[in-house]
Phi, psi and omega in degrees: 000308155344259195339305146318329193260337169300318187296320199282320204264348152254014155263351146303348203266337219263133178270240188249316208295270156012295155315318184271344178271295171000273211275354153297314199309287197265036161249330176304290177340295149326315195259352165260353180280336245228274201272029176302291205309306190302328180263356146293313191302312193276001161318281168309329163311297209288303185280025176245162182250317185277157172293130161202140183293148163341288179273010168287320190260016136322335188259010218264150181305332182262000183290324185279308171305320165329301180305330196275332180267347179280341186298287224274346155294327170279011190256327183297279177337315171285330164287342203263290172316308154279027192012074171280133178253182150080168169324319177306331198261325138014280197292325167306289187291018173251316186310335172247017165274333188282320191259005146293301209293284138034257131015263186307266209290003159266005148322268164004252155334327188290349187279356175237080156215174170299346186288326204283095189342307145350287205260357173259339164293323184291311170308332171296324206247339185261325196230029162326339215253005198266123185266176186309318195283339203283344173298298175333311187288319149019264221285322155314340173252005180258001157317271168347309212262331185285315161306300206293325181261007159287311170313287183315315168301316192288331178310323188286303148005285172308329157115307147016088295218114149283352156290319173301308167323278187325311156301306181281352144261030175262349178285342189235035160327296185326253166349307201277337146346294178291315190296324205255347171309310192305302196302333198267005208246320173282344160307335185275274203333294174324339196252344169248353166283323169329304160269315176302329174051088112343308197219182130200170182334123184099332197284202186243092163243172215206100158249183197282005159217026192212111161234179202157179216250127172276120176289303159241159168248055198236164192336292189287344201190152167222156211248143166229155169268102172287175172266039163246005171077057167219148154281088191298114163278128192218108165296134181344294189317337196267312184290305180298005170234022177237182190264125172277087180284147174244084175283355175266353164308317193332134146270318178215180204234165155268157173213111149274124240217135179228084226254113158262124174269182178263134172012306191248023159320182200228136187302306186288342196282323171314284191309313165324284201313325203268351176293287172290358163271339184266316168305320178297313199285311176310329163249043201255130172277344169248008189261148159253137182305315194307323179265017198267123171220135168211107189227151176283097205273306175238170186216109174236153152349298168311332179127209164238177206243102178265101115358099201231118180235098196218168187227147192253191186243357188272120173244342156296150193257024164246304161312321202283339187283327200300327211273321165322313180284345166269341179295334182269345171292313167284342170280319157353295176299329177293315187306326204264338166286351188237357168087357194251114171303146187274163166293142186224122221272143180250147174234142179277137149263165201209077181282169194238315205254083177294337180273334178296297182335298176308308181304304184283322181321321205273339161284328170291037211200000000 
């Protein structure tokens, strides 16, 4: 009750005035949280040159962070109105200088990225000659550089000795020493996959535990897709010492074939099948000629073997199944115009008691 009478009696002490700033404050509040989306777009409207529809410039870089600074500008604008004195309004006007700085530079950055219509224009007319990872990397290290003096401002902001800093990491130099080999060993690695271009984006590559679709390129690490669809982060550093199939390098694939007859083929009908298997891959529109060998290779027990060694020009791995699968077809069709069955492997059993064998047949029976 105590309690209740205090609330009643301080808000007896609030003059009229007090009340009107009250309710300005969260009406400034209100009207910048309600039209913030609106008043970035026409921000951004005015300084485009071109007509661009509503939801191209929602995507546009400076849009979110706009909508985020007229919010946090009507919240300043409102504390302003209630003329707060003293440290508290200190700390308000320092606390919306950090995060205009903020703000701006993830505006800022978010404008180097690949996405940004801007910057594929720029890349069109300046870097014709430039591929995805080294832009890419580019645009990531001016990202870095665009954060790191965002970092230096707000420290100056704050008020923060940057000489004190730097001492106090000359002191744990040792430590931040040891921590930093690694990152700097992937960095180097990142900066010689960039030139040497072992890979780059999109291709099919293969390492001693990893294969996959390459995704990224970034300071520390590049991300592949494997083909169970989960992403593998793989440091540079680790890549750059290890050995690296690039399968999208390939100019043609192989295709090998071991094809078994039976035993008792006939010597000419062999040379025939083979006659025609080697005529057929040579007027093949995906075998290239220069490597096509189909020779009567082996003779075993099982039967015997023709050997089909060709390289196809399909080098994507959904054409090369296609082009396989017509090549097996067609031998097929030779096998089966000639009358010869493929081999299948066979064993002699050998009984010593032939009337005993009849005898257990006939009680499991």
């Amino acid at each position: 009750m105590d309690k209740l009478m205090d609330l009643v009696n301080y808000f007896k002490t609030i003059d009229l005035k007090q009340v009107i700033d009250i309710l300005i404050a969260i009406a400034i509040i209100i009207f910048f949280y309600i039209f913030s989306s609106g008043l970035s777009y026409i921000l951004i409207r005015i300084f485009k040159r071109k007509k661009t529809d509503k939801e191209r410039i929602k995507k546009m870089p400076f849009y979110k962070p706009l909508k985020i600074f007229f919010i946090v500008l009507g919240v300043f604008l409102a504390t302003r109105v209630l003329q707060i004195q003293g440290k508290a309004m200190n700390i308000i006007e320092l606390t919306f200088k950090i995060i205009c700085v903020i703000l701006f530079a993830k505006a800022l950055a978010g404008c180097f990225t690949t996405d940004s219509k801007t910057m594929r224009k720029l890349q069109r007319k300046f870097m014709t000659e430039a591929d995805d990872n080294r832009v890419n990397f580019i645009y990531k290290t001016i990202r870095c550089v665009i954060y790191i003096i965002a970092v230096l401002v707000v420290i100056a902001l704050l008020g923060i000795n940057l000489n004190t800093i730097l001492a106090g990491l000359g002191i744990g130099s040792v430590v931040i020493t040891l921590a930093a080999q690694d990152t700097a060993k992937n960095l180097f690695g990142g900066v010689m996959i960039l030139i040497d271009k072992p890979f780059v984006i999109g291709d099919w590559v293969q390492t001693p535990n990893y294969e996959g679709i390459v995704e990224d390129i970034s300071f520390r690490s590049t991300g592949i897709r494997t083909f169970d669809n989960s992403l593998v982060n793989i440091p540079n550093g680790v890549l750059s010492n290890e050995a690296v199939i690039n399968w999208s390098k390939m100019e043609k694939r192989k295709y090998k074939l071991d094809l078994k007859l039976p035993l008792d083929t006939p010597v000419d009908v062999i040379q025939r099948i083979t006659s025609k298997i080697y005529f057929m891959l040579i007027n093949h529109p995906n075998v290239i000629n220069d490597d096509t060998y189909v020779k009567f290779d082996e003779i075993d027990p099982d039967g015997v073997s023709i050997m089909i060694y060709v390289f196809t020009n399909s080098v994507d791995y959904g054409s090369y199944l296609n082009a396989k699968e017509h090549i097996n077809k067609n031998i097929l069709e030779i096998l089966e115009k000639e009358g010869v069955d493929l081999a299948y492997p066979t064993s002699t059993v050998l009984v010593k008691d032939g009337n005993k064998v009849k005898e257990d047949i006939k009680k499991i029976n």
